[in-house]
C-alpha positions in Angstrom: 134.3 110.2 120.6 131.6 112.4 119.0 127.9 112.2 120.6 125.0 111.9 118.9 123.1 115.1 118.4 120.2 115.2 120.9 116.8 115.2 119.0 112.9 116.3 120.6 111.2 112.9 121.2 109.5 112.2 118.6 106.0 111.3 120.2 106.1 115.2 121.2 105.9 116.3 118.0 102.9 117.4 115.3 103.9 117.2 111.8 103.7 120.0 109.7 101.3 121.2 107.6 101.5 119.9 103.8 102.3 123.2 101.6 103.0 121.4 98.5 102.5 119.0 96.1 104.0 115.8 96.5 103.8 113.0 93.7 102.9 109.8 94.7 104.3 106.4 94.1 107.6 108.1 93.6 111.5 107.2 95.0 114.0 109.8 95.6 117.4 110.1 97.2 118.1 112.4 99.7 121.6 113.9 100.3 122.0 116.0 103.5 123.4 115.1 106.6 122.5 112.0 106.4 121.9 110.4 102.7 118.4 108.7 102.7 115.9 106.9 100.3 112.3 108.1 100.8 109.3 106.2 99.1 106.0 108.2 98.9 103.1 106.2 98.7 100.7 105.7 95.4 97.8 108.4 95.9 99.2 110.3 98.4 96.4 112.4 101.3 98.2 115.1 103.2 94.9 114.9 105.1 95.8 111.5 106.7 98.2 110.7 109.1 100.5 107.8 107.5 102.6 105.4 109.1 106.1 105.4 108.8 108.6 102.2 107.6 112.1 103.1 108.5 114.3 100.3 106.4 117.6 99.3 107.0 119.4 97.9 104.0 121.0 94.8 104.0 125.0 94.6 103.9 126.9 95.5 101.2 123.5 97.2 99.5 122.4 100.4 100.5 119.5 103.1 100.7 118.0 102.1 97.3 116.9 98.6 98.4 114.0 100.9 99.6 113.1 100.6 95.9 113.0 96.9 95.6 110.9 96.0 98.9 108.3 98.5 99.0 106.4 97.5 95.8 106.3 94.1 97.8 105.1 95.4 100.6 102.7 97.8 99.9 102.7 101.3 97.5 99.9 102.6 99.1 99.6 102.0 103.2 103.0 104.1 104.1 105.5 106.7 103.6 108.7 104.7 103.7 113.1 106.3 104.7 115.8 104.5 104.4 119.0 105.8 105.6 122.6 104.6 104.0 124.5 102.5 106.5 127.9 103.2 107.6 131.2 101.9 104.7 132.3 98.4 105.4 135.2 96.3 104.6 134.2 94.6 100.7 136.1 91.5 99.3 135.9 93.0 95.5 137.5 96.7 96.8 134.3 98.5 96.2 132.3 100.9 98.1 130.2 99.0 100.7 127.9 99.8 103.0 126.3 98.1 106.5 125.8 98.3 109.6 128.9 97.9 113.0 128.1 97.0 116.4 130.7 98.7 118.0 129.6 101.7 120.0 131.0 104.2 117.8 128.9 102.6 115.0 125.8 102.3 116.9 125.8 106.4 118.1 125.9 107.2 113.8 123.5 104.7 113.4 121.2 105.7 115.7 122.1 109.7 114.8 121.5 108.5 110.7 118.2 106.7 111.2 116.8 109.3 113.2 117.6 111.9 111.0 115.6 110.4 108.1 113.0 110.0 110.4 112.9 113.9 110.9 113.1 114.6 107.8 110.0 112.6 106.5 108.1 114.8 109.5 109.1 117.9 107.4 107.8 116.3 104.1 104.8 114.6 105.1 101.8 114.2 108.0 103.1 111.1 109.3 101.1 109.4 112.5 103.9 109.9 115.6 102.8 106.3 117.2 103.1 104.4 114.0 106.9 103.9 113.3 108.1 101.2 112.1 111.6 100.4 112.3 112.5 97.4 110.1 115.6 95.5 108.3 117.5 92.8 106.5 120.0 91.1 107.2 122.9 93.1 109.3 120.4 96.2 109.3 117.4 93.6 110.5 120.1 92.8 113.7 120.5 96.7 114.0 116.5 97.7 113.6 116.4 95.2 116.8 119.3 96.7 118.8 117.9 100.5 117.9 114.1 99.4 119.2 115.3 98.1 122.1 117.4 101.0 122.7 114.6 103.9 121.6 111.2 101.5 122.9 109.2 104.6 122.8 110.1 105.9 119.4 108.8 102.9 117.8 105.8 101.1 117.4 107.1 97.6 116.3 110.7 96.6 115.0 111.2 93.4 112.0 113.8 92.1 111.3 114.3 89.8 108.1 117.4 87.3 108.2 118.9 89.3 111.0 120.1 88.0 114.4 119.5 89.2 117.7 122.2 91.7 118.8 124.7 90.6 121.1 127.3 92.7 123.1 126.8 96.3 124.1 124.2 95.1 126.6 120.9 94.8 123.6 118.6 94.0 126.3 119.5 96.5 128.9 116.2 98.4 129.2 114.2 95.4 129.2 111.2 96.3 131.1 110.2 98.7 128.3 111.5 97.6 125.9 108.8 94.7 126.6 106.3 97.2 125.0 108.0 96.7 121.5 106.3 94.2 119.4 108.6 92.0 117.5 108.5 90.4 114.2 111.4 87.9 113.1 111.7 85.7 110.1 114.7 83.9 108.1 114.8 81.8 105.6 114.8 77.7 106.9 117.6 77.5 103.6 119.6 80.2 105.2 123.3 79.4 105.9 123.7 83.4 107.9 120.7 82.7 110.4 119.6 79.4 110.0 117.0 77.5 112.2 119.0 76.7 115.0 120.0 80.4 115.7 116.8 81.0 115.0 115.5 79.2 117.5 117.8 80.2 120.1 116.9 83.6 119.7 112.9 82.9 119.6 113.8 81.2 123.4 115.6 83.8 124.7 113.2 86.7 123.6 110.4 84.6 125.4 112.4 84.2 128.1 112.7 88.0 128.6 109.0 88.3 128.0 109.3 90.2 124.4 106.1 89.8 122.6 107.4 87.7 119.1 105.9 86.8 115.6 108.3 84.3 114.0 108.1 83.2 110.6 110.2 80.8 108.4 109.9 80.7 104.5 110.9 78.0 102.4 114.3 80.3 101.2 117.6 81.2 101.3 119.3 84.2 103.5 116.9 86.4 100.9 114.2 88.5 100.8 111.3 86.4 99.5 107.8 88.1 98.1 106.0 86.2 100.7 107.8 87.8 103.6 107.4 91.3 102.5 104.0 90.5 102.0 104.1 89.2 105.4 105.5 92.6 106.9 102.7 94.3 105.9 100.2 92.1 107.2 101.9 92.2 110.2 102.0 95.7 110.0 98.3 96.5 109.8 97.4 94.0 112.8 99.7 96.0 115.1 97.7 99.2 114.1 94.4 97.3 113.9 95.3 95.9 117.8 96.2 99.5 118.8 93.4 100.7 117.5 91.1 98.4 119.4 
């Protein structure tokens, strides 16, 4: 089994210096190692340090979700990557992608998310302590496995219609993985995480002491404007509380 490639922690590093123009408010599609959707926000400063949203698309979409939920979030307060999840199994025989929770799976996931992650540090001056690692669905389930995985890599982890992780021992590095700050919402019409799983989840993450926002929207399993407005809300108060 191939390992992931080891990268420099990323609170070690400085970003570059800007050396060219960028155009704001724009989309585009990476295709290197790792194929990745990068969103550049509307009036772009290379003199301020942005923070960075890291999305992981929901299954059976992939990268360019990025396109749909970031005009709902914001177009101005971050740079925004999101990496293309691994091919799944797709009832109609087409090309699908998602994110696996076997180890195997996990390593590339890990390997492809922070590979975008370096490669928005080439592009832009992004702020080392504010990543955000966030998903729907199957990749919000992942974003919370990866955080508690990588707790100093990221500032905060949300995940939208996605379940806690189980197997593979998710809480294994619990004590600093305390430091993450959590943000979890569903839909209360959701028949993938519906209310009770919801709630079983919300118990056992205060059980092991995880700082928790939970919200439920009056929705299906979907994204709904209201929660992505509500990700960058909850966004700005972590930065706002680190700031204090």
């Amino acid at each position: 089994m191939s390992q992931p490639r080891q990268l420099l922690p990323l609170m070690q590093r400085v970003a570059p210096p800007v050396t060219f123009e960028i155009q704001s408010g724009l989309f585009s599609t990476i295709q290197q190692d790792t194929i990745h959707a990068i969103f550049t926000p509307l009036h772009y400063e290379p003199g301020y340090s942005y923070p960075l949203v890291v999305w992981l698309h929901g299954s059976g979409c992939d990268e360019r979700q990025l396109l749909r939920i970031m005009p709902l979030i914001s177009m101005r307060n971050y740079v925004a990557v999101a990496p293309r999840g691994g091919a799944i199994a797709s009832p109609a025989e087409k090309v699908a992608y998602g994110w696996s929770h076997d180890e195997q799976e996990i390593q590339q996931a890990e390997q492809r998310i922070f590979d975008s992650i370096e490669t928005t540090f080439r592009r832009f001056n992004i702020n080392q302590h504010r990543i955000f690692l966030a998903g729907f669905d199957t990749g919000g389930t992942m974003a919370l496995r990866i955080a508690m995985n990588h707790p100093y890599k990221f500032a905060g982890v949300l995940s939208l219609g996605g379940c806690l992780p189980t197997g593979g021992a998710p809480l294994s590095r619990l004590p600093e993985a305390r430091q993450v700050s959590i943000f979890l919402a569903s839909g209360r019409r959701s028949t993938v995480y519906g209310e009770k799983q919801v709630c079983d989840d919300l118990r056992l993450l205060h059980t092991a002491g995880m700082s928790i926002t939970l919200r439920l929207y009056p929705c299906g399993h979907e994204l709904s404007p209201q929660m992505l407005s509500d990700v960058d809300r909850w966004i700005i108060e972590q930065i706002t509380a680190s700031e204090a």
